[in-house]
C-alpha positions in Angstrom: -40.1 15.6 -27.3 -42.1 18.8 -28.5 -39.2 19.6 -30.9 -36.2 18.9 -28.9 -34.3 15.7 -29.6 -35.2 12.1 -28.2 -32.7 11.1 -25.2 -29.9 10.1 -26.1 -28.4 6.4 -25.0 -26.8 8.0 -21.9 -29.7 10.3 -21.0 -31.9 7.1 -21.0 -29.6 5.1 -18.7 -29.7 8.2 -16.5 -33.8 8.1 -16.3 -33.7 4.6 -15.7 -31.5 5.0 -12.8 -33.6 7.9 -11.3 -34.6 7.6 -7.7 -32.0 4.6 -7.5 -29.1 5.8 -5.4 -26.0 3.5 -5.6 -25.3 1.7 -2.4 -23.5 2.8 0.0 -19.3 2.4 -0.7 -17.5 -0.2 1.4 -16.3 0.6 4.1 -13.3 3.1 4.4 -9.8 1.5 5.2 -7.9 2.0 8.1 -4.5 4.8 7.9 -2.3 6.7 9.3 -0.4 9.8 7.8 2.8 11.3 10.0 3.6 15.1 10.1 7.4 15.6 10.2 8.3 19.2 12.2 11.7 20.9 13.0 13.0 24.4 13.5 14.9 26.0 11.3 18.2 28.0 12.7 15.8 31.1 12.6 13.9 29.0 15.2 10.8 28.8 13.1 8.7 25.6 12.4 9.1 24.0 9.4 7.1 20.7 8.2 7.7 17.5 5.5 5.6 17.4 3.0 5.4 15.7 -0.4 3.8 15.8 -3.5 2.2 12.8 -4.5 3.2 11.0 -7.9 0.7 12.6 -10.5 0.0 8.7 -12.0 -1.6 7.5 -8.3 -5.1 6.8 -8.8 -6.0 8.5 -5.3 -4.9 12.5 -4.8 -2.3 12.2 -7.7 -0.1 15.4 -7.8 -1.8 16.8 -4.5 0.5 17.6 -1.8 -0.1 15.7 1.7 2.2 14.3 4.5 3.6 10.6 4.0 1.1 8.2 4.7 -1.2 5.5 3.6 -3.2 2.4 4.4 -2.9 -0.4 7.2 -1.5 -3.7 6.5 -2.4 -7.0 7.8 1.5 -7.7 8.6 1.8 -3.9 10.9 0.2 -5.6 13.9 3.5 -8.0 13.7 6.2 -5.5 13.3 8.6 -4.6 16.7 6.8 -1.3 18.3 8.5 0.1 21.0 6.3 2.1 23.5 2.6 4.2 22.1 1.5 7.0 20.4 1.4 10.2 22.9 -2.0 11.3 23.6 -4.6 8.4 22.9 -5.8 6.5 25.9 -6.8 2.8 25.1 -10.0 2.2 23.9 -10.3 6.1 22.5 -12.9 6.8 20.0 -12.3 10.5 18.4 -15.2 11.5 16.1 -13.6 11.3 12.1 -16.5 13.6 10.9 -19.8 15.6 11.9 -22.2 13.7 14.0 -20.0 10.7 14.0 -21.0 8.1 17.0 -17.2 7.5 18.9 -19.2 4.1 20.1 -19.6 3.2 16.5 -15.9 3.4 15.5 -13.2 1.5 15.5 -10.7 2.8 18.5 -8.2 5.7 17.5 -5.4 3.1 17.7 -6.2 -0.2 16.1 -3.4 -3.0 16.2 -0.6 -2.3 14.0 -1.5 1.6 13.0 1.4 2.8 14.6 3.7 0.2 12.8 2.0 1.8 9.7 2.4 5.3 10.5 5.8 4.4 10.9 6.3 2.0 8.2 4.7 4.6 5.8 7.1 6.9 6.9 10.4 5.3 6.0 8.4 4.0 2.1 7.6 7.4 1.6 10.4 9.4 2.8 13.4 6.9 3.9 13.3 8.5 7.6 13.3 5.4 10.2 12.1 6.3 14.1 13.3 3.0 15.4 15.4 2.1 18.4 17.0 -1.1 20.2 15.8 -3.2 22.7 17.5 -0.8 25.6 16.6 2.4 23.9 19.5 3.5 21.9 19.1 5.4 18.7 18.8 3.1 15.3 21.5 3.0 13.0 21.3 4.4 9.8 18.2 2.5 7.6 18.7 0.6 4.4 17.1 2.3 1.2 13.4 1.4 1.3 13.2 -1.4 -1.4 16.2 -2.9 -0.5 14.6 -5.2 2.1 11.6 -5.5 3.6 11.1 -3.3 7.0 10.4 -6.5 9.3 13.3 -7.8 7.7 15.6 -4.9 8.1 13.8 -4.6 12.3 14.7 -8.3 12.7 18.3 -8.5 11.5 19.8 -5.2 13.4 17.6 -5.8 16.7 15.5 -3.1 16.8 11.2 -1.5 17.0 9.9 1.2 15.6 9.7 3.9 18.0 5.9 4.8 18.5 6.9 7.0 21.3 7.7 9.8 18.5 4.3 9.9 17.4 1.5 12.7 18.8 -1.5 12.1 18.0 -2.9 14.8 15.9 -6.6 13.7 14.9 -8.8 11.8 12.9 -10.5 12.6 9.4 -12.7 10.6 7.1 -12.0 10.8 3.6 -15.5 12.6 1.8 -17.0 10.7 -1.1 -14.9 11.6 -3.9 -14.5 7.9 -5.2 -14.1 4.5 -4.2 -10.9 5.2 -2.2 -11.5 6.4 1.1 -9.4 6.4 4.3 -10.0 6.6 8.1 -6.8 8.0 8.4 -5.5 9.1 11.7 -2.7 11.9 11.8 0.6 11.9 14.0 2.7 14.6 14.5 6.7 13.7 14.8 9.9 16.3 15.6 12.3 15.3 13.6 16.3 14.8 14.7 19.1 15.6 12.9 20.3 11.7 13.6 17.1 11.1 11.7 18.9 12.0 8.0 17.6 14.3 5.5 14.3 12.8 4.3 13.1 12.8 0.4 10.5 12.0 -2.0 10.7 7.9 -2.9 9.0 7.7 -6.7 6.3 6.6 -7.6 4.5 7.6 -3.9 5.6 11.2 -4.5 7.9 13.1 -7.0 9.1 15.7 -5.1 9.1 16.7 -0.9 10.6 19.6 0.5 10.2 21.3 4.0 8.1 23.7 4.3 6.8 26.6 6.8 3.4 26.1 7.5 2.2 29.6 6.9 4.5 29.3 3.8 2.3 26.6 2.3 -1.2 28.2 3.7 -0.1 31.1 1.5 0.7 28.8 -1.8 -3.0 26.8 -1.0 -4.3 30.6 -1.2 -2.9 31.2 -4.7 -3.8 27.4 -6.2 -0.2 26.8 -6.6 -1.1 24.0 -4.6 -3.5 21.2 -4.0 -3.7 19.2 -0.7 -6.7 18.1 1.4 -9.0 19.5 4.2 -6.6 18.3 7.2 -3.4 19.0 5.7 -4.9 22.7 5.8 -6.2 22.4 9.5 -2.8 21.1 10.4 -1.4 23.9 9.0 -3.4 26.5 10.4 -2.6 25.1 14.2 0.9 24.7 13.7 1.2 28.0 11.8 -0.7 29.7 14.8 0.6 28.0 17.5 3.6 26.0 16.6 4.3 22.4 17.9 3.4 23.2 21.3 -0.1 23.5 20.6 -2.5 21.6 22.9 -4.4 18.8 22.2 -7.8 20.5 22.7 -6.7 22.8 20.0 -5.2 20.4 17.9 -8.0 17.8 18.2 -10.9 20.8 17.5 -12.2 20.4 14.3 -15.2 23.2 15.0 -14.3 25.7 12.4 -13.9 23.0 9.7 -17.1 22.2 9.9 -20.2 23.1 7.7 -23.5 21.0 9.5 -23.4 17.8 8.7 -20.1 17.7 6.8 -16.5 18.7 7.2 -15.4 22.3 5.0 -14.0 20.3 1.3 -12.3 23.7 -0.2 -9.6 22.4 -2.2 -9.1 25.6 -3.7 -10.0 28.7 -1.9 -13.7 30.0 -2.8 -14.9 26.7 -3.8 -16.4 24.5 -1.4 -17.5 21.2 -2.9 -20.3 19.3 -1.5 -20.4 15.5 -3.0 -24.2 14.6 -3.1 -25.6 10.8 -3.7 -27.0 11.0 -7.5 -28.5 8.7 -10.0 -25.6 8.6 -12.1 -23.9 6.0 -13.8 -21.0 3.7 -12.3 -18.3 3.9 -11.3 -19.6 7.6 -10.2 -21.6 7.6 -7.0 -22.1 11.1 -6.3 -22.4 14.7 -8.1 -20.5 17.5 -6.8 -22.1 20.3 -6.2 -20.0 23.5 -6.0 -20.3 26.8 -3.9 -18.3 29.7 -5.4 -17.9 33.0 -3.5 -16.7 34.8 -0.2 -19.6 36.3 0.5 -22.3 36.1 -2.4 -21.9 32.8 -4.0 -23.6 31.3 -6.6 -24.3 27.4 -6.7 -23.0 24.9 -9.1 -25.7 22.1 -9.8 -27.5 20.8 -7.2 -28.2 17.5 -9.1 -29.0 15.2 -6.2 -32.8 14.8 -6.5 -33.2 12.7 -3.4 -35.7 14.7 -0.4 -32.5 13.3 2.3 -29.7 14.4 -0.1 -31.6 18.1 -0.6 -31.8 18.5 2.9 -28.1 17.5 3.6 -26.9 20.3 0.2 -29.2 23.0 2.1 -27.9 22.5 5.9 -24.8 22.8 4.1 -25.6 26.0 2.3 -27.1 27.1 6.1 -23.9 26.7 7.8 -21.6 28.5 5.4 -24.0 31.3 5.4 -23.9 31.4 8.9 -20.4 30.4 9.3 -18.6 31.9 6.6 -20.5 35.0 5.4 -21.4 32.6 1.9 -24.8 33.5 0.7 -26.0 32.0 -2.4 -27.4 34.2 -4.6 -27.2 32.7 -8.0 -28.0 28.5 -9.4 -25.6 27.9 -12.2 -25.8 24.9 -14.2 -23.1 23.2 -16.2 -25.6 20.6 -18.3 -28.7 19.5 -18.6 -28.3 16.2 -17.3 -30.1 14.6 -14.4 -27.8 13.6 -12.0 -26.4 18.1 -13.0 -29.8 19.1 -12.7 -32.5 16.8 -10.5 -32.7 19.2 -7.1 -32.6 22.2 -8.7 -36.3 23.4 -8.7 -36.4 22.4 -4.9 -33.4 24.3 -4.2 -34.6 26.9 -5.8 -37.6 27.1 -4.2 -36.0 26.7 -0.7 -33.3 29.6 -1.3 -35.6 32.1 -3.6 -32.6 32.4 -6.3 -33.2 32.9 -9.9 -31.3 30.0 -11.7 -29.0 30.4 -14.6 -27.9 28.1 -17.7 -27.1 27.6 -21.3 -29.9 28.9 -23.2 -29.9 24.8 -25.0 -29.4 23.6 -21.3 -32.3 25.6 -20.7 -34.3 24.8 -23.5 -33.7 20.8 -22.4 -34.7 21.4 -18.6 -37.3 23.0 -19.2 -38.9 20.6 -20.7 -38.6 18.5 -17.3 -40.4 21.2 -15.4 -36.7 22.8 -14.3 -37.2 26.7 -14.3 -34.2 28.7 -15.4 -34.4 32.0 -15.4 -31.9 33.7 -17.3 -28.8 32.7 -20.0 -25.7 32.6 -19.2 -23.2 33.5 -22.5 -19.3 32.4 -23.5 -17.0 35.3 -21.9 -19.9 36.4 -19.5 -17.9 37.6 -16.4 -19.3 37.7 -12.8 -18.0 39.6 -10.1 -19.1 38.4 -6.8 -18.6 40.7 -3.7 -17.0 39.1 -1.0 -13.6 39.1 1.2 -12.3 38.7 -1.0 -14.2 39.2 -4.0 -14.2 36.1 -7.3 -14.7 36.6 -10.7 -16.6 33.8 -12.4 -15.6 33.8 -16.1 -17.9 31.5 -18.3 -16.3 29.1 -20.7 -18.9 27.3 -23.3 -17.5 24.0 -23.5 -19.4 21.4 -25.8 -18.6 18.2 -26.5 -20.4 16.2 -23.5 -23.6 18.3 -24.2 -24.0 21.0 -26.9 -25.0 23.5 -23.9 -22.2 22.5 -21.4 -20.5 25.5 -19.9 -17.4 25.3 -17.3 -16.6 28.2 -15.0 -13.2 29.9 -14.1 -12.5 31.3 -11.1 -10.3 34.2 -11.4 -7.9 35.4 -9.7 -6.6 32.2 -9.3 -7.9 30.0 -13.0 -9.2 27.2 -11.5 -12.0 25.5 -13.6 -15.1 23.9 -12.5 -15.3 21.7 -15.5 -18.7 19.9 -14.9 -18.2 16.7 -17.2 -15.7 17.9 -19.6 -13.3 15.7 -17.2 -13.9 13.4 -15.2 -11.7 12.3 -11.8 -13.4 8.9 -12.5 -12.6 7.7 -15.5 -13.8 8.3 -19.2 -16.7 11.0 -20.1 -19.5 9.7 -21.8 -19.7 11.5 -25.9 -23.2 10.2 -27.3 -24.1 11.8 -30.2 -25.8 13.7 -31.5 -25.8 16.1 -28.5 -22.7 14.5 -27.4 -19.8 15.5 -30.1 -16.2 14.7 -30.6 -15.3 17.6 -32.5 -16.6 19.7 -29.9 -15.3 17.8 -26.9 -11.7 17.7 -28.3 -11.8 21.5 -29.0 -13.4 21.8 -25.9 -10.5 20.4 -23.8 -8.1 22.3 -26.6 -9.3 25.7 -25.3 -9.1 24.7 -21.5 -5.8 23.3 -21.6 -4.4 26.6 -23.2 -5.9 28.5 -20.7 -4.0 26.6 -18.1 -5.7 26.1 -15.6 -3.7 24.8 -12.1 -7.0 23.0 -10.5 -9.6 21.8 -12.3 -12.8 21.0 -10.0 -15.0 17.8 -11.9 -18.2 16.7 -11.5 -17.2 13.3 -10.1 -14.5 11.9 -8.6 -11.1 14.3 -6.6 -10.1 17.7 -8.2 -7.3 17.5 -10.4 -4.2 18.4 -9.9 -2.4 20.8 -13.1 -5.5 20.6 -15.1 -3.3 21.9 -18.0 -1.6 18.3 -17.7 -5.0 16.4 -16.9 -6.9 17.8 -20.0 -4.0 17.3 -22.3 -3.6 13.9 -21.0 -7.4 13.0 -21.4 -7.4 14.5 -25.0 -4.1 12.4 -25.8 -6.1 9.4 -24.9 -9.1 10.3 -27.1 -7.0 10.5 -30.1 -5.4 7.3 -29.6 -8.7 5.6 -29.3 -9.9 7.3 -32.3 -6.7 5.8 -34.2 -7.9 2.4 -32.8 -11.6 2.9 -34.0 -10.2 4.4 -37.7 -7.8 1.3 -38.0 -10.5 -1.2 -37.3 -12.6 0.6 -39.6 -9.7 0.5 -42.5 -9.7 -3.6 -41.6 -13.4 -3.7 -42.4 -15.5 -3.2 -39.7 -18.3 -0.8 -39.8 -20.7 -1.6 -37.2 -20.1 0.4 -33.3 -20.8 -3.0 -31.8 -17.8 -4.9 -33.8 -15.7 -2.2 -33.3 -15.8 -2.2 -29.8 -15.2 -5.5 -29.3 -12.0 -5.0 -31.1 -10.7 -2.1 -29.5 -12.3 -1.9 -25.9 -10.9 -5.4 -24.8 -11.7 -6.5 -21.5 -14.7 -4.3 -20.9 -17.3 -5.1 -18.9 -20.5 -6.0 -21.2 -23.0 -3.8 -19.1 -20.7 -0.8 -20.3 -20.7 -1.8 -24.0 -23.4 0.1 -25.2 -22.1 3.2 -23.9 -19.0 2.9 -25.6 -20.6 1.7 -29.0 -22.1 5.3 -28.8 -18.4 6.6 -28.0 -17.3 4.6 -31.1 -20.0 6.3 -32.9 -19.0 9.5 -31.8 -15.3 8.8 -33.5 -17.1 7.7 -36.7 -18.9 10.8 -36.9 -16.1 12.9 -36.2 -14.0 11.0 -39.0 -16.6 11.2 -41.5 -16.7 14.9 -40.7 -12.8 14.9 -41.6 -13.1 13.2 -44.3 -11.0 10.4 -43.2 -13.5 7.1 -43.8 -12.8 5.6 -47.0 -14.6 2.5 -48.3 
């Protein structure tokens, strides 16, 4: 090791995994999301949106319109008429390159029904109508009864014929949810009622003017996803009345082979297939800037994956003005750091880390070319311009940095957090002390996005960081009382506190055990 410390339990899970990508994830499900518009007695447009219960595994606290996944039992609900604009058999392409002959067709039985059903769980409106077309009466509460139920008894189908078909999207490899969802626009009716947020799908909905919520996505007082944002954009532009050429053209969200993910303005994330560790699949990569732009690690070190990051980087260049000019690393791992020397080959840009990130890489043959220090500001030019403030952030890795982007204080954590699940502290790079004060500092900082490594951005990262350092402490009272009971061994310990874990994982989290132990011994807190 020449000096440096030998791997550590996770870094030698992460070698053996090298050059094996994880499969590919099964295939995405089948939904439908519905955009509620009216005008407002000024005459201007107004939309239905909600934000989504911060517990939900999937997009927790993002904003989106109601929606979610197709049933089995939507293809035998009452549907009155079809969706406007989609012919039968229509194949509309749900990202870049996509082959329409390969899909599934736009309207697959039952996706109205669940457009519609999805509507009245998630917001208590009902478009339904009888047998002869008259207007429903007013619904039950959902919850009270089920929908086919509540269809059956008062005679009546969900009226399809309110729906306009507003465009396809696949859901980007964030995690092991993903969606084909298919969007419908619907004007509401004041016979329709007032809708409103139904807990635990969402905990709060208002209406909104779609410039209005562009403007609150510009200052991260929102999250929401790339077609809430296009949807926005049309309707704000052209209203309701928009055609479906216009509506349907998804040009200018597009970066090469990949829809434009910018969950928060100047920060475009580009998931890449990595050798990482389950249930992670992919390493984002980030792109900071308007106009120069430095690169967040390029960790995928697959030749197809490299290619993919820099058609990518091509395309917002070309695009959007976006010119890298700068390789920042958040850690030394390999699934942070394994395309780095080819990217920086390929875009002639000096790379920039830790000076212990860049003590470990280097001995992997990873040029860096310059440090990057705690409080280190960057100004990149651009309309408008970022700052990019440098946070050291140990705990995960004694070199881990994050970086804040400034106006706005959204974070680009690395693996401080994870959206997946539990990061990884395996000593002795990995420390607890560190980690915990680590997420301390963050969360007083406040940060209203954070942007992870794996898995979806976080909505209120103030919340997510004091939530994930909540749950280290309680684990850490686990690990000190099954100490106090006896136990001294990482291996006993976690089978007395980590029940139900998978046995492939157990290592791992004897060296998170470990991790406590040391932290406790630190403190003083081990007695015999």
């Amino acid at each position: 090791t020449d000096g440096l410390e030998a791997p550590s339990l996770y870094e030698t899970l992460l070698a053996a995994a090298d050059g094996d990508l994880p499969a590919p994830a099964r295939p995405p499900r089948a939904s439908a999301a519905v955009v509620p518009w009216r005008r407002d007695a000024a005459g201007a447009i107004a939309v239905y949106w909600l934000r989504r219960g911060r517990a939900l595994p999937f997009m927790g606290g993002w904003h989106a319109f109601p929606g979610g996944g197709l049933d089995r039992a939507d293809a035998a609900l009452p549907v009155h008429a079809a969706p406007q604009g989609i012919r039968p058999g229509q194949r509309t392409p749900n990202e870049p390159g996509a082959d329409p002959d390969a899909l599934d067709p736009d309207l697959p039985p039952g996706l109205a029904a669940c457009a519609l059903r999805e509507l009245w769980e998630e917001t208590g409106l009902l478009l339904a109508v009888h047998a002869d077309g008259r207007p429903a009466p007013a619904p039950p509460p959902p919850g009270t009864a089920p929908l086919a139920e509540h269809l059956g008894a008062a005679g009546l189908a969900l009226d399809a014929s309110r729906l306009r078909f507003a465009g396809r999207w696949l859901t980007p490899q964030l995690g092991p949810h993903r969606f084909d969802n298919r969007f419908f626009l619907a004007a509401w009716r004041p016979e329709d009622g007032e809708p409103g947020p139904i807990p635990p799908e969402s905990d709060g909905g208002e209406w909104v003017r779609p410039a209005e919520a562009l403007a609150r996505w510009e200052r991260a007082e929102v999250v929401t996803a790339p077609p809430i944002l296009h949807l926005l954009a049309r309707l704000a532009e052209e209203g309701p009345e928009v055609d479906d050429a216009r509506l349907l053209d998804l040009a200018d969200r597009d970066l090469g082979p990949m829809r434009r993910i910018e969950i928060v303005p100047g920060a475009i994330l580009v998931p890449l297939r990595t050798a990482t560790l389950p249930p992670a699949t992919h390493t984002h990569a980030y792109l900071l800037g308007f106009g120069e732009a430095v690169l967040v690690d390029p960790g995928a070190g697959d030749a197809g994956e490299i290619a993919r990051l820099l058609a990518v980087l091509a395309a917002a260049r070309e695009r959007l003005g976006r010119r890298v000019t700068e390789i920042w690393l958040t850690h030394h791992h390999a699934d942070h750091v394994a395309g780095v020397a080819a990217v920086r080959a390929a875009l002639g840009v000096p790379v920039r880390a830790h000076p212990l990130t860049a003590e470990r890489v280097a001995a992997r043959g990873v040029p860096v070319d310059g440090p990057l220090a705690d409080g280190e500001r960057r100004r990149l030019a651009g309309a408008p311009p970022l700052e990019l403030e440098v946070l050291h952030t140990p705990g995960h890795a004694r070199g881990h940095l994050a970086f804040r982007l400034l106006p706005s204080g959204a974070v680009v954590c690395g693996d401080l957090v994870s959206g997946l699940g539990t990061v990884v502290i395996d000593p002795p790079d990995g420390d607890m002390d560190a980690f915990l004060v680590s997420l301390e500092r963050l969360e007083r900082a406040a940060p209203p996005v954070l942007l992870p490594a794996h898995g979806a951005p976080l909505a209120d990262g103030r919340e997510a960081l004091a939530a994930v350092r909540s749950h280290r402490l309680e684990r850490e009272a686990e690990v000190l009382a099954a100490w106090r009971r006896g136990l001294r061994e990482p291996a006993a310990i976690v089978r007395e506190v980590y029940s139900g874990l998978a046995a492939h994982l157990a290592p791992l989290a004897a060296r998170q055990v470990a991790a406590h132990l040391d932290r406790l011994a630190r403190h003083r807190q081990l007695t015999s």
